[in-house]
C-alpha positions in Angstrom: -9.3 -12.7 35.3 -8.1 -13.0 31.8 -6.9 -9.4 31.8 -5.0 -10.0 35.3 -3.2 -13.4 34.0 -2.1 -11.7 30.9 -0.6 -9.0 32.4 1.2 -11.1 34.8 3.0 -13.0 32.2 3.7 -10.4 29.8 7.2 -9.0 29.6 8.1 -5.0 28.7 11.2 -4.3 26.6 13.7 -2.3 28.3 16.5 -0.6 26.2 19.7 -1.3 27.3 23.0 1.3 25.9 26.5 -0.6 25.6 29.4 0.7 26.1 31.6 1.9 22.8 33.4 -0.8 21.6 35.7 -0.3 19.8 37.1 2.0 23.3 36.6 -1.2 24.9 38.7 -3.4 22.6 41.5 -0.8 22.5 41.2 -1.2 27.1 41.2 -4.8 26.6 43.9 -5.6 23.9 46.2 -2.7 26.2 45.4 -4.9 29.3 46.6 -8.3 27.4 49.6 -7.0 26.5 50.3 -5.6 30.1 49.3 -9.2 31.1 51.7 -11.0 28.8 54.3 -8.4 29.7 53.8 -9.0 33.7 53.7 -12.9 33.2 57.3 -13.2 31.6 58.7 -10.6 33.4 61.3 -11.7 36.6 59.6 -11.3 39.3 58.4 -15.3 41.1 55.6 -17.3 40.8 53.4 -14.7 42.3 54.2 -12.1 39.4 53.2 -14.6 36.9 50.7 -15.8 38.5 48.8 -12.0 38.6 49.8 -11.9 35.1 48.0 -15.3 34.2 45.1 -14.1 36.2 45.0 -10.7 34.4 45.3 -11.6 30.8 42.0 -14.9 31.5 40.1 -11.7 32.7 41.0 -9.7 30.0 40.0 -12.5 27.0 36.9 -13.1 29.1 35.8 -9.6 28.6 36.1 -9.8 24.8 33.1 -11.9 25.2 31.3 -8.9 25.7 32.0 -7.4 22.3 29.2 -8.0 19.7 28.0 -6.0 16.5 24.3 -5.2 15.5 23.2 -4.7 12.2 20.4 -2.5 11.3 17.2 -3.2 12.2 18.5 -6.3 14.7 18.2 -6.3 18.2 20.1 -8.3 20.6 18.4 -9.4 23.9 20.7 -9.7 27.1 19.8 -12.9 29.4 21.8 -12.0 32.8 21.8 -16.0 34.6 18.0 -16.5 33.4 17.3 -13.0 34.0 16.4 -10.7 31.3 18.6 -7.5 31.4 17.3 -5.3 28.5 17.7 -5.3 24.6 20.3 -3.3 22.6 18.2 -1.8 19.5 21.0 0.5 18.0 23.4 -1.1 15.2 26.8 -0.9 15.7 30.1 -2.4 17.6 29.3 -2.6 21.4 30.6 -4.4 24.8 28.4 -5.2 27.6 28.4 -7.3 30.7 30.7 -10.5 29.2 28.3 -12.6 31.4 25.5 -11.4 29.2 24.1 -14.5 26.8 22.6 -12.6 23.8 19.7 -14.3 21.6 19.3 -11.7 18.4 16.2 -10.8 17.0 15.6 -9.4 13.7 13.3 -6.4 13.3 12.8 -6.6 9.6 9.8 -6.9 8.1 8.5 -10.4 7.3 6.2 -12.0 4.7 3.9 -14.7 5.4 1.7 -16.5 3.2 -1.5 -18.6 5.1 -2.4 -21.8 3.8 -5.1 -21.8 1.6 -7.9 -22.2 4.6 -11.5 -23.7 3.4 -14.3 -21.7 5.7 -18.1 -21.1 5.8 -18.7 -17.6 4.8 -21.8 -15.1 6.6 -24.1 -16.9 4.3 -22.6 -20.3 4.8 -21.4 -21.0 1.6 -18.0 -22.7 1.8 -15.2 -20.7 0.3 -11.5 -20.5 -0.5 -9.2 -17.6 1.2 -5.8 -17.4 1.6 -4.0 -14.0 2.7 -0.5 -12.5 2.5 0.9 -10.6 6.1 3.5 -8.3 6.1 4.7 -8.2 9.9 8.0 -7.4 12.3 9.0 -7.7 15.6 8.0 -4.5 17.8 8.8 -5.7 21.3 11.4 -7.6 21.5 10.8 -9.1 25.1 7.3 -10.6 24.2 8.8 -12.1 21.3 11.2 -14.2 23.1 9.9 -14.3 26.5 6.1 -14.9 26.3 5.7 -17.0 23.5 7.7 -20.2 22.5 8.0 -19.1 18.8 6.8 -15.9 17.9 6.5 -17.2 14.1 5.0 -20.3 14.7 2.2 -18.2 17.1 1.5 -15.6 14.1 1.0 -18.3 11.7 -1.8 -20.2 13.9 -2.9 -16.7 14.7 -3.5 -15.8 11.8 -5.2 -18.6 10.2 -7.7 -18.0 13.2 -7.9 -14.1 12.2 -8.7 -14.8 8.5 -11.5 -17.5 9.6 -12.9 -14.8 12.0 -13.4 -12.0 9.1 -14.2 -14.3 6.5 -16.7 -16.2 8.3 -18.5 -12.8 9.4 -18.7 -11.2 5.8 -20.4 -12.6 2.6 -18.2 -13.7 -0.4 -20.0 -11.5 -2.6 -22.3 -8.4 -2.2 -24.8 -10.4 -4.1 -24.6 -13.3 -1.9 -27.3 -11.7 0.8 -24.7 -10.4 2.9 -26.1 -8.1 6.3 -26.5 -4.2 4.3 -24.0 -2.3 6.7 -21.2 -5.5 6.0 -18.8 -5.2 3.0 -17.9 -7.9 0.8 -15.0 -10.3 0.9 -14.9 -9.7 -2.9 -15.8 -6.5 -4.1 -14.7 -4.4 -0.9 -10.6 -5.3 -1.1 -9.4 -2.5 0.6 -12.1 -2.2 3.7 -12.2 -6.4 4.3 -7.7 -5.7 4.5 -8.3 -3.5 6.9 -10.6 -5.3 9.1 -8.4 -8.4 8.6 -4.8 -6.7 9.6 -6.9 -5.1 12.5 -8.3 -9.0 13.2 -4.5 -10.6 13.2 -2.9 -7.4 15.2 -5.5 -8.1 18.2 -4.2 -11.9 18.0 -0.6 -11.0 17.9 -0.3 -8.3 20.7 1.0 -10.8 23.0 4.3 -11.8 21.0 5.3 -8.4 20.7 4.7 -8.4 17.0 3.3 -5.6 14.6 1.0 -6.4 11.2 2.2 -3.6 8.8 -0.3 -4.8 6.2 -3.0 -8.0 5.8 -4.3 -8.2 2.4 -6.6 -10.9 0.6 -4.1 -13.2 -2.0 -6.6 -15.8 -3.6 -10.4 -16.0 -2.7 -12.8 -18.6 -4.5 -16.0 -20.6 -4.0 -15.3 -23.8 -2.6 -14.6 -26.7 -5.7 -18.0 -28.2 -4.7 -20.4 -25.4 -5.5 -18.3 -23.4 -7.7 -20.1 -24.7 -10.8 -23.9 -23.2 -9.3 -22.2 -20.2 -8.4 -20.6 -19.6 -12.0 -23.8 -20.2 -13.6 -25.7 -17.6 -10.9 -22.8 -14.8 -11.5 -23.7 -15.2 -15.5 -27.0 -15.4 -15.3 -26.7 -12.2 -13.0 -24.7 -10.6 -15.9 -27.2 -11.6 -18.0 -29.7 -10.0 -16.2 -27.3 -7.0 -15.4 -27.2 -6.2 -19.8 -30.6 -6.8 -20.2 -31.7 -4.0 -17.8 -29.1 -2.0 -19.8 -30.3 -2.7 -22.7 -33.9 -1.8 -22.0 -33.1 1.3 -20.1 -31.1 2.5 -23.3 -34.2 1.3 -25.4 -36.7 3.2 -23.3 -34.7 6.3 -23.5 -34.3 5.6 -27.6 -38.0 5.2 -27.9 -39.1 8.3 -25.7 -36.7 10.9 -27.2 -37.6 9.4 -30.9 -41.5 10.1 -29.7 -40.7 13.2 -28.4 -39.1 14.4 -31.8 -42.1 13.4 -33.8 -44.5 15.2 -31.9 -42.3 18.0 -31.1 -41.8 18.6 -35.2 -45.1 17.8 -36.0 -44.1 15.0 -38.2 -47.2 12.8 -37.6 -49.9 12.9 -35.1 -50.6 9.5 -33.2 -53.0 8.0 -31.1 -52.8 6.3 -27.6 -53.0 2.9 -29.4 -50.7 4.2 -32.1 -48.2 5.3 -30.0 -49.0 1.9 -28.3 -48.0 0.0 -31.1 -45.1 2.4 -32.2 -43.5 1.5 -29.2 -43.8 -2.2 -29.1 -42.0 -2.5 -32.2 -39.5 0.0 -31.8 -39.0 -2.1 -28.7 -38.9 -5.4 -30.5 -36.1 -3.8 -32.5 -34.1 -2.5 -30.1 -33.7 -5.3 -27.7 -34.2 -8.3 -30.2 -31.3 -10.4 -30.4 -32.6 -11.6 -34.6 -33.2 -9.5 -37.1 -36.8 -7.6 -36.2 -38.6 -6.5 -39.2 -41.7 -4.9 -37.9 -44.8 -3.3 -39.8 -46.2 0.4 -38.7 -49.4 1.0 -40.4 -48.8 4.5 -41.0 -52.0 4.6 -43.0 -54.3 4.5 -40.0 -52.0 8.0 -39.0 -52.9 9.4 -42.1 -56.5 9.1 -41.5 
């Protein structure tokens, strides 16, 4: 039923051609002079009254010259009826009786407020994005919404909440595997957001060119906890580093001394060997440790 009473509303551009106008204005201005010319010539009141008549037809049809510039449109409202939109830039006439509401095509910037949601995990967050967007259908954009900017920006505000609130802030935040990241996966999470606000917008006749992400934070109340976790994560993060660099150190530095025959060493030995090449490696203080070569010797 949704689907029927959408469609019933909705309202299809139809391109409408004018004529030239500058031929028109040429016509026009010829047939006031012929009016002026018929109205003071001698003739009786019913000369001048055709001549009257002629030239208030005449200026009434200049009201149907008008000028586009690019990428403007001009929609034609025939007594409350729509007639069509003129697309093409240039000097036109049409139908005098015509009222014309313009419409610019350009492309449009809008910056959402900065919106406070819940993200997958539920931790509240801070996102604001930046929309690029035009007018596609003219027709929609006048006709079945009151105000096709004020609809994209309540539009898209909802659009940002939905993807925001159905990915995590942060890969590490426990976010579903097959899910990206409203942090680390920038160019995915635009996608899916333009693709979010284009599904809201259809109905104005409007086209996202491009949704990206323009400031994202943890909300003021937890943003303390989460800055401790991300450094402790680094933390954690150089450490591993650190000891995977160390284990390499200490197995190609065995490897050597056997592989040269420099000194032969026992399972404990090597046990001990590599506890305090260890201790050096990832101590943060000075490490002075003691190898009792002596016990090798023997």
């Amino acid at each position: 039923m949704d689907n029927h009473r959408s469609s019933a509303i909705s309202t299809d551009e139809q391109i409408l051609a004018g004529a030239n106008g500058w031929v028109m204005l040429v016509i026009l201005l010829a047939a006031l002079g012929f009016a002026v010319a018929l109205a003071l010539t001698p003739g009786g009141p019913a000369k001048f009254l055709a001549g009257v008549l002629l030239f208030a037809v005449a200026a009434f049809c200049l009201k149907g010259l008008f000028t586009l510039e690019p990428n403007q449109a001009a929609v034609m409202i025939f007594f409350g009826s729509y007639a069509g939109t003129a697309r093409e830039s240039g000097f036109f006439w049409v139908n005098p009786f015509y009222a014309k509401t313009r419409v610019s095509l350009r492309i449009n910037n809008w910056n959402t407020p900065v919106l406070k949601v819940n993200d997958e995990r539920g931790s509240p967050i801070e996102i604001a994005a930046v929309i690029a967007w035009r007018v596609r259908d003219t027709a929609k954009a006048v006709f079945d919404v009151e105000s096709c900017v004020n609809y994209l920006q309540v539009q898209s505000e909802s659009a940002v909440r939905q993807v925001a609130s159905g990915h995590a802030y942060d890969i590490a935040d426990g976010g579903a595997d097959n899910k990206k990241s409203l942090r680390t996966d920038l160019v995915a999470i635009a996608a899916l957001l333009r693709e979010a606000i284009q599904e809201h917008v259809d109905v104005a006749g409007i086209v996202i060119e491009e949704a990206k992400i323009a400031h994202l934070a943890y909300a003021p109340e937890i943003a303390g906890a989460m800055l401790r976790r991300q450094q402790a994560e680094a933390v954690v993060m150089a450490r591993q580093r650190l000891v995977e660099g160390a284990v390499g150190m200490v197995d190609g530095a065995l490897k050597q001394l056997e592989d040269r025959k420099i000194v032969a060493l026992t399972s404990d030995q090597r046990a001990v060997l590599v506890t305090n090449m260890m201790t050096v490696l990832l101590s943060e203080s000075g490490a002075q440790p003691v190898i009792q070569m002596a016990q090798a010797a023997q």
